[in-house]
N, C-alpha and C positions, 0 to 999 in steps of 0.2 A: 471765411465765409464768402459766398458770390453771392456777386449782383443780385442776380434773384432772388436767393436766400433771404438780401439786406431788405432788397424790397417787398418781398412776401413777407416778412418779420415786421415792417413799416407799415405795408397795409393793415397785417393782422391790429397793433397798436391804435392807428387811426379809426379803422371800424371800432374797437374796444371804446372809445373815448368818444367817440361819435354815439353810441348805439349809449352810451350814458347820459349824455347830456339832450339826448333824446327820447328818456325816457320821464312820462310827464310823473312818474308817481315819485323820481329824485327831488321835485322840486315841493312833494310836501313835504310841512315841519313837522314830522312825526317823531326825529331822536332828543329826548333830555339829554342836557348837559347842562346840571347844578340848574336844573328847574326851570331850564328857557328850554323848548322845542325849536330844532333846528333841522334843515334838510341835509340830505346828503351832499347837493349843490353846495350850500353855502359853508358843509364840512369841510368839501373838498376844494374850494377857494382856487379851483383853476387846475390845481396838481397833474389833474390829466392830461390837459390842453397843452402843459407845458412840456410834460415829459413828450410827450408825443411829440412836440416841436423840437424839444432838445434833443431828439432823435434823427429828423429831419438834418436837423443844422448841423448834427457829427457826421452822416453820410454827405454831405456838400463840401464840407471840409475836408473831411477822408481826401475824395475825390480833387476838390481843388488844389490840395497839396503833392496828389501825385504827379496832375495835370503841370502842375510849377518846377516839379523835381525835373520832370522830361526836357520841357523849355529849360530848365538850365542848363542839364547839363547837353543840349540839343545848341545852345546859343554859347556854352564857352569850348564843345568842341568846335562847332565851326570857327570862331575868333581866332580859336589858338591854332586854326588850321590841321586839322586832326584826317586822316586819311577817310576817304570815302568806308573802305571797311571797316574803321572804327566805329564813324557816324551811322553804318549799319546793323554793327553790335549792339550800340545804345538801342537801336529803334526794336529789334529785336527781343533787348529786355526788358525793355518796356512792354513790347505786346506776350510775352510771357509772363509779367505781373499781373496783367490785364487778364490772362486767360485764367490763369491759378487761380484770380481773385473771383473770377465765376463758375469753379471748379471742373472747368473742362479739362 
């Protein structure tokens, strides 16, 4: 999936959970459950706000982990002295993970 995709998919989500808890007829207690009326808010106990986050926090990780993988192995070819064309190669596939990952 790219970029865009991840974050059109992220926006779509946030507005979803946004345009919920912005809807004032969630917060009447209109559904029984074993003879208490409850809202849909107080059904949902967050569920959305969360997924929507935990969404959030896999694409920052996705990304931070690629971000770490480059610095690696960017920091143990130079150490070990790796020729200019190698440290080329890395920098190259990396920005070919980077383009796939936005499906250019």
């Amino acid at each position: 999936m790219s970029n865009v995709e991840e974050y059109q998919n992220l926006t779509s989500i946030l507005k979803q959970a946004l345009e919920f808890y912005a809807n004032a007829e969630n917060y009447d207690a209109k559904h029984p459950v074993n003879n208490v009326l409850f809202s849909q808010i107080e059904m949902d106990c967050g569920a959305q706000a969360k997924f929507a986050l935990g969404k959030i926090q896999e694409i920052e990780n996705s990304h931070k982990d690629l971000e770490s993988e480059f610095v690696k192995n960017m920091s143990t070819g130079i150490s070990e002295g790796e020729s200019v064309e190698n440290l080329q190669k890395i920098i190259e596939e990396f920005k070919n993970i980077q383009i796939s990952s936005r499906g250019v």
